[in-house]
Structure formats: structure tokens, C-alpha cells
FIGUKOL-356622 format. One line per 10 residues: number of its first residue (from 1); their letters; for each residue x, y, z of C-alpha. Coordinates in pm, 1 decimal. Each point is the difference from the previous one (the first is absolute). Layout:
BEGIN
NUM	A	X,Y,Z; ...
This chain:
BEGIN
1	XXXXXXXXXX	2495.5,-367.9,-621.3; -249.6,90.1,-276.3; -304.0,170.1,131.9; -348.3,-117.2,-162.8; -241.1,268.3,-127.8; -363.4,-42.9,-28.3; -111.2,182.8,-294.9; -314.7,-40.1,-265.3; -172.9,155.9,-274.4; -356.9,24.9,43.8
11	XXXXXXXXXX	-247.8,243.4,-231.3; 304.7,135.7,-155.8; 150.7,154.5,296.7; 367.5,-100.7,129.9; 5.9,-59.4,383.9; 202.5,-169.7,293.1; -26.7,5.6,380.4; 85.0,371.6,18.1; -229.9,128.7,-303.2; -254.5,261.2,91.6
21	XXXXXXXXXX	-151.1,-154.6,-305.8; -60.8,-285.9,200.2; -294.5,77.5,154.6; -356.6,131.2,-76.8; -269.9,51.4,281.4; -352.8,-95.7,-133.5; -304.0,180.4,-6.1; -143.7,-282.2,262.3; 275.9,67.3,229.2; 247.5,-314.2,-91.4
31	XXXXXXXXXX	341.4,56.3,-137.2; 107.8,-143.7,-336.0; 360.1,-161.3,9.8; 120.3,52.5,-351.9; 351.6,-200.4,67.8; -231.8,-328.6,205.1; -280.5,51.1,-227.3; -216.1,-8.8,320.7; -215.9,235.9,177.6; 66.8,85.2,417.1
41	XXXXXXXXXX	-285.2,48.1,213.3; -54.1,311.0,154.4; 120.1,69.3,303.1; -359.6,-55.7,133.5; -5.2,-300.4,-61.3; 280.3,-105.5,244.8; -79.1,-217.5,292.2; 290.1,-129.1,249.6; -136.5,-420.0,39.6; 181.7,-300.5,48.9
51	XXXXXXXXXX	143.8,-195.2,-363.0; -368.8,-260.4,-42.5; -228.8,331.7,92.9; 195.0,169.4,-246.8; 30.8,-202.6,-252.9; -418.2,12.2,-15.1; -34.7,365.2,19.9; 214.1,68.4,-260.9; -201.3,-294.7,-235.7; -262.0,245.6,5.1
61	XXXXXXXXXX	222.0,291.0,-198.1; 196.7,-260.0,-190.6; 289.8,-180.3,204.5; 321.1,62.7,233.2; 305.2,175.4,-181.6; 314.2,-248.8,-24.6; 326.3,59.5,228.6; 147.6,115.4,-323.7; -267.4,256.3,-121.8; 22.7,173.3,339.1
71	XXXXXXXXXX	359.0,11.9,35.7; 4.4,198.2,-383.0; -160.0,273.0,265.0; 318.7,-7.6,216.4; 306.5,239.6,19.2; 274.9,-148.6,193.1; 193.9,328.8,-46.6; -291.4,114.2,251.3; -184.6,-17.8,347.4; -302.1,97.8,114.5
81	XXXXXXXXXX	-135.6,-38.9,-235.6; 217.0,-227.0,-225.6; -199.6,74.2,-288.5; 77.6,75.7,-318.8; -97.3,395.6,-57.3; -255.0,-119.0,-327.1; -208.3,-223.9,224.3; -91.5,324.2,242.6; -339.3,-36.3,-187.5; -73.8,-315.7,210.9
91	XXXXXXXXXX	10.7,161.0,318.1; 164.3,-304.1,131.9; 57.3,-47.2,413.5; 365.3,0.0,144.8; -134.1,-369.4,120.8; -9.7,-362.0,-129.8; -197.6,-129.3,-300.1; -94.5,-350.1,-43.9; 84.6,-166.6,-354.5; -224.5,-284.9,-127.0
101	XXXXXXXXXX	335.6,-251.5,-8.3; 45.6,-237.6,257.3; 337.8,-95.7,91.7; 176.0,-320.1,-160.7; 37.0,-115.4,375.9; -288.1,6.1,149.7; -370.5,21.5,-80.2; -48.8,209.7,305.3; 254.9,310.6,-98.7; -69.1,228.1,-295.5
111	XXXXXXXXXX	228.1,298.6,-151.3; -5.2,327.5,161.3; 124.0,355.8,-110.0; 69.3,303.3,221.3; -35.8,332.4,-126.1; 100.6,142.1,265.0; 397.2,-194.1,-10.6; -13.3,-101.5,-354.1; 5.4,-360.0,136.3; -131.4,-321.0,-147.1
121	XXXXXXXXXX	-50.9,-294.9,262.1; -233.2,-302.9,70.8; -177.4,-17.8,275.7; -342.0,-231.2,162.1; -284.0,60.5,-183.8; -175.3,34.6,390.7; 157.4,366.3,4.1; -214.1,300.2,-123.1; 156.0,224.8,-268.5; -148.1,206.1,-259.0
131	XXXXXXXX	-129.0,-134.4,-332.5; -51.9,255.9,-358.1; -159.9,-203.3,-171.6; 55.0,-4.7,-417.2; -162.0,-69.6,-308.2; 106.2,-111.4,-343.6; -15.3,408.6,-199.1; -294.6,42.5,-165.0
């Protein structure tokens, strides 16, 4: 089995997953993604809501991150956290984030990821979790 690497060039600088290149907190407290080419919300700005509720809040910042945009935060060589050591900037919970992506299945189940196991999973978009909200880097 061939494992995939995520890897980019952005402003001249070579970075993957691991990179301590790959991220750069902002003066206004957000944290520039240099692999996404997106910006995380501070930790501040996390509120635990159900999927619709959290879907709104984060249209105020920008939008939801995608299933696969958090799990580029995830070390499944870890737990608690099952982060990769880079993203320790983001101060993220050992808890559940909601992605933006609903589930092929069913309207009413979106994409999860734990930080805490290193898990991704769907579940009903009734449930609270946490949502980061993201915006496209500036």
C-alpha cells in the first residue's frame, strides 16, 4: 500500500502535514495554514452547537472546514491528543469538530473528527460538537 502525502509550495516555502513551516499565527489572532492556504480561527472563537447552528456561526468568520482539511490536523500514531505536533498552535480540544460535509447518505449526518482518538465518523447533525471556523488566507 502506497501512502498519500499532502504537500504544497506556497510563498516559496516547501511544507507537508508535519512542517513547522506550516503554520503562521497572525497579528489578529488567526492562524495561517500555509499547506490549506486557509486561515484557523482562534481558539476563541470556538463554540460547541449542533451542525445548522454551526454552520451560521462560522458564515460569520468565513465557513466550516471540510472532513478532509481537519483530518490533515490528525496523528493516528497518537491519542489524546491525536494531533499532529505542528498544529499545537491551534490549541485544538481532545473533543469532536464538526466539518461542513454532509454525508452521501443522509442529509441529516455530517462528517466528524476527534482529536482526542484521531477518528473520523458521521454522525446527526442534532448532536453538539465544536466548530473552528476557517477562512480562505489572506
Amino acid at each position: 500500500m502506497v501512502k498519500k502525502s499532502v504537500a504544497a509550495k506556497r510563498e516559496g516555502i516547501e511544507v507537508n502535514r508535519h512542517s513547522p513551516a506550516r503554520f503562521k499565527k497572525l497579528k489578529d489572532g488567526w492562524v495561517k495554514d500555509n499547506l490549506l492556504g486557509i486561515d484557523w480561527a482562534p481558539a476563541s472563537l470556538e463554540k460547541n452547537l449542533p451542525w445548522n447552528e454551526g454552520m451560521e456561526y462560522a458564515k460569520k468568520f468565513g465557513r466550516m472546514p471540510s472532513d478532509f482539511e481537519l483530518s490533515t490536523l490528525v496523528d493516528r500514531t497518537k491519542h489524546n491528543p491525536a494531533t499532529i505536533e505542528a498544529a499545537k498552535v491551534l490549541e485544538l480540544r481532545t473533543a469532536w469538530y464538526w466539518s461542513g460535509v454532509t454525508t452521501a447518505w443522509g442529509a441529516g449526518c455530517a462528517w466528524i473528527v476527534g482529536f482526542g482518538s484521531g477518528y473520523v465518523y458521521s454522525y446527526g447533525k442534532d448532536n453538539s460538537y465544536y466548530v473552528r471556523p476557517v477562512r480562505a488566507s489572506k
